[in-house]
C-alpha positions as CSV (number, residue, x, y, z in Angstrom):
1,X,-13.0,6.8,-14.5
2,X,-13.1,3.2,-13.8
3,X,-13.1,2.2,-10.2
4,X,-11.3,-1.2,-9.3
5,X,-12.0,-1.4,-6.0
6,X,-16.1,-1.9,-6.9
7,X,-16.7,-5.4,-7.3
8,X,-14.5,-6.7,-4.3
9,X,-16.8,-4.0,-2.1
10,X,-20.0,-4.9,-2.9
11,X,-19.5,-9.0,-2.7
12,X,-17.9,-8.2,0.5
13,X,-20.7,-6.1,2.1
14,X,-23.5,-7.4,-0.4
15,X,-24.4,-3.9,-1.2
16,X,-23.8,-2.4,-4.8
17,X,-21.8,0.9,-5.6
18,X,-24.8,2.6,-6.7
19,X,-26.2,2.2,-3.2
20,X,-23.1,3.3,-1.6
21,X,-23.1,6.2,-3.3
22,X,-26.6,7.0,-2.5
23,X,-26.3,6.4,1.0
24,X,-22.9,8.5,1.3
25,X,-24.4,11.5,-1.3
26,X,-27.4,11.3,1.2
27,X,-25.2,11.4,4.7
28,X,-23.4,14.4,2.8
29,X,-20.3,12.4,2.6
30,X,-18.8,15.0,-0.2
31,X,-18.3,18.0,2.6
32,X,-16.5,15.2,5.2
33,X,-13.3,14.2,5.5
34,X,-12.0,10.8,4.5
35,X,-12.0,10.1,8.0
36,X,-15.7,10.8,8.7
37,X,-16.4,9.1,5.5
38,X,-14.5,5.9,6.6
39,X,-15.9,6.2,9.9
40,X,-19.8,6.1,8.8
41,X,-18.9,3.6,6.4
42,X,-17.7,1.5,9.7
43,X,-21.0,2.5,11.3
44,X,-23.0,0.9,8.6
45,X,-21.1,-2.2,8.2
46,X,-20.4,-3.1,11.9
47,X,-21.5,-6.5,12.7
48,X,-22.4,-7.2,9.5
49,X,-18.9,-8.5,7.9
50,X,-15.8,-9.8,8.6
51,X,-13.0,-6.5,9.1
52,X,-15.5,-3.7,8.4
53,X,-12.8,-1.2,9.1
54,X,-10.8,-2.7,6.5
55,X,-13.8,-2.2,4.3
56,X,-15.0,1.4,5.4
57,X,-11.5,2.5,4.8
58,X,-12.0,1.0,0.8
59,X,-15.2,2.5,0.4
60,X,-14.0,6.0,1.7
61,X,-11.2,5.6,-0.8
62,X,-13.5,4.1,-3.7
63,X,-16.1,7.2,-2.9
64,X,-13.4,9.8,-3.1
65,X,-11.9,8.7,-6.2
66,X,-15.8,8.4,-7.4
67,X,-16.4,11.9,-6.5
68,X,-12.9,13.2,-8.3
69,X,-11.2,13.8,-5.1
70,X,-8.3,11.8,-5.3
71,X,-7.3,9.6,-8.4
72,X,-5.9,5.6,-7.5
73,X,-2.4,5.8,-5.4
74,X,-3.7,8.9,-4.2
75,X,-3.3,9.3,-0.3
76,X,-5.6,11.8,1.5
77,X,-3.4,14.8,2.0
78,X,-2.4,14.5,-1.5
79,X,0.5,12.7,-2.0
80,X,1.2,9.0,-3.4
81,X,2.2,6.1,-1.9
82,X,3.3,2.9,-4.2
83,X,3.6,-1.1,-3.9
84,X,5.6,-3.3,-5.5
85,X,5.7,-7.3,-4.6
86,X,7.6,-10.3,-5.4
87,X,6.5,-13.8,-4.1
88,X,9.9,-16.1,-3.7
89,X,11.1,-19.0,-1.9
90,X,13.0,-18.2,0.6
91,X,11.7,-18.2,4.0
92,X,10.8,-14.3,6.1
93,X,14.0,-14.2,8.1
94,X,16.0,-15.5,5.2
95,X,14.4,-12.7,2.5
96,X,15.2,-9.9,5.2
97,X,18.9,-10.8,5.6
98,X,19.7,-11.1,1.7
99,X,17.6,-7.8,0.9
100,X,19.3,-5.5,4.0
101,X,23.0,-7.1,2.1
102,X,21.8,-6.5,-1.1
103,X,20.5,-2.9,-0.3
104,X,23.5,-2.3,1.8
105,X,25.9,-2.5,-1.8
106,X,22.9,-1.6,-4.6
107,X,23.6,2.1,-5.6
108,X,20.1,2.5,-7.2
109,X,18.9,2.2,-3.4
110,X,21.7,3.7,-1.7
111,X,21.1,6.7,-4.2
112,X,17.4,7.1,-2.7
113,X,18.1,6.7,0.6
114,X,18.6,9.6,3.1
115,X,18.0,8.1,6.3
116,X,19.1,5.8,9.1
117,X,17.7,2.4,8.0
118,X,15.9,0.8,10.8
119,X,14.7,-3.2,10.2
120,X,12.5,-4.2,12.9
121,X,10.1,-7.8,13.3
122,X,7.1,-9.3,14.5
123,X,6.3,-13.2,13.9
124,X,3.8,-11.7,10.8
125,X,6.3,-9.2,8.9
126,X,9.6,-7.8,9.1
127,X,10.2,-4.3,8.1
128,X,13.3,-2.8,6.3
129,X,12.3,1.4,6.8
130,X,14.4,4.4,5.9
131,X,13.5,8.1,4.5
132,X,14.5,8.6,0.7
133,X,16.1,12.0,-0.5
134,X,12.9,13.6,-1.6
135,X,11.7,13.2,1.6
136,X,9.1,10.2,1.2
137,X,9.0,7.1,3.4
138,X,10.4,3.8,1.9
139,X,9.6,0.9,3.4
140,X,10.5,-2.9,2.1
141,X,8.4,-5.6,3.8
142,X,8.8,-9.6,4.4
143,X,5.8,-11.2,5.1
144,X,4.9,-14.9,5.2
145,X,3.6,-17.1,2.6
146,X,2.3,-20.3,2.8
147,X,5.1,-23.9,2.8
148,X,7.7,-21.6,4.7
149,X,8.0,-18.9,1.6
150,X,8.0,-15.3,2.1
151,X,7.1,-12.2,-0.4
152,X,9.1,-8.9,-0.5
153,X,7.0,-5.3,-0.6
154,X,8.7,-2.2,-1.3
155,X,6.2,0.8,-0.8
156,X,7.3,4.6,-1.0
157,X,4.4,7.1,1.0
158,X,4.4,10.5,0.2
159,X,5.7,11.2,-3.2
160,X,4.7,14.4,-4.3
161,X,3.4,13.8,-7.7
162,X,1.5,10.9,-9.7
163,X,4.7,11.7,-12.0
164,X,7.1,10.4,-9.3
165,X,4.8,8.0,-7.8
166,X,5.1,6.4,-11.6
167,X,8.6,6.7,-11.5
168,X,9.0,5.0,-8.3
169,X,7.2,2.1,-9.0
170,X,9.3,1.4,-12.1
171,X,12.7,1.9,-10.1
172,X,11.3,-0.4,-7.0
173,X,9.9,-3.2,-9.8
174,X,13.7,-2.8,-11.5
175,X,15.1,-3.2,-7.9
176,X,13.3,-6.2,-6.8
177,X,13.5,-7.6,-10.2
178,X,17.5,-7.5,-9.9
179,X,17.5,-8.3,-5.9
180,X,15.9,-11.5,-7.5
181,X,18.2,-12.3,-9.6
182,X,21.5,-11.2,-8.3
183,X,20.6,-10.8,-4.5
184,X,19.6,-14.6,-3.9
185,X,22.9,-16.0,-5.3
């Protein structure tokens, strides 16, 4: 299996992936959890780079798809979580308004949602959140870009299959492909 996540790890913590291998086969790293795993990667790379946690959690990840544990958009308790993003011009606030319009009339996405939708904000990302039919989380994100622009993330956590986690990032790249086009008019 081919592991993407290698070459951003080691130029970040100037390590290779055979030597983070050895040292987590040699701390015994396949009998832990992925949160001891992340948490002795944190250990080792504490004070050394810039957002170790941010790394540990990559290489706990990277080791347990290594190891055949989980395969990529694999959570820890075994369900899948997907991402889909669009860059675009608008600004945060104005991307938020049009998608929560545009999602309010769209009956792909009012076929998959189940829940209350709750949209919520920060200066760094506003949040468009709801609970789809099969249970899973969907979440559709605007974050800042640089000149004033903004990008649009939809993520669904906790599909039960890579099967559905496939088919859900073809629906949300469909959605954000039409919002695009028919939600910005």
């Amino acid at each position: 299996m081919s592991l993407p996540r290698i070459q951003p790890i080691e130029r970040a913590t100037n390590r290779t992936w055979d030597e983070w291998m050895t040292l987590l086969d040699g701390i015994g790293a396949k009998d832990l959890t992925h949160h001891e795993i992340a948490t002795k990667a944190l250990e080792v790379l504490d004070g050394e780079i810039d957002n170790p946690a941010w790394w540990a959690q990559s290489i706990a990840v990277t080791y347990e798809q290594a190891i055949g544990r989980r395969i990529p958009g694999q959570r820890s308790d075994g369900t899948f979580q997907m991402s889909v993003s669009k860059a675009t011009a608008l600004g945060m606030d104005d991307l938020m308004e049009r998608w929560t319009a545009f999602a309010a009339s769209d009956q792909v996405v009012l076929d998959l949602i189940a829940g209350e939708v709750r949209v919520s904000g920060t200066e760094n990302r506003i949040t468009w959140r709801t609970k789809a039919r099969d249970g899973s989380s969907t979440i559709v994100i605007s974050e800042p870009k640089p000149n004033g622009r903004a990008s649009i993330i939809a993520q669904q956590m906790g599909l039960e299959t890579l099967e559905s986690n496939d088919e859900a990032k073809e629906m949300w790249r469909d959605t954000l492909t039409r919002f695009l086009k028919d939600g910005l008019k």
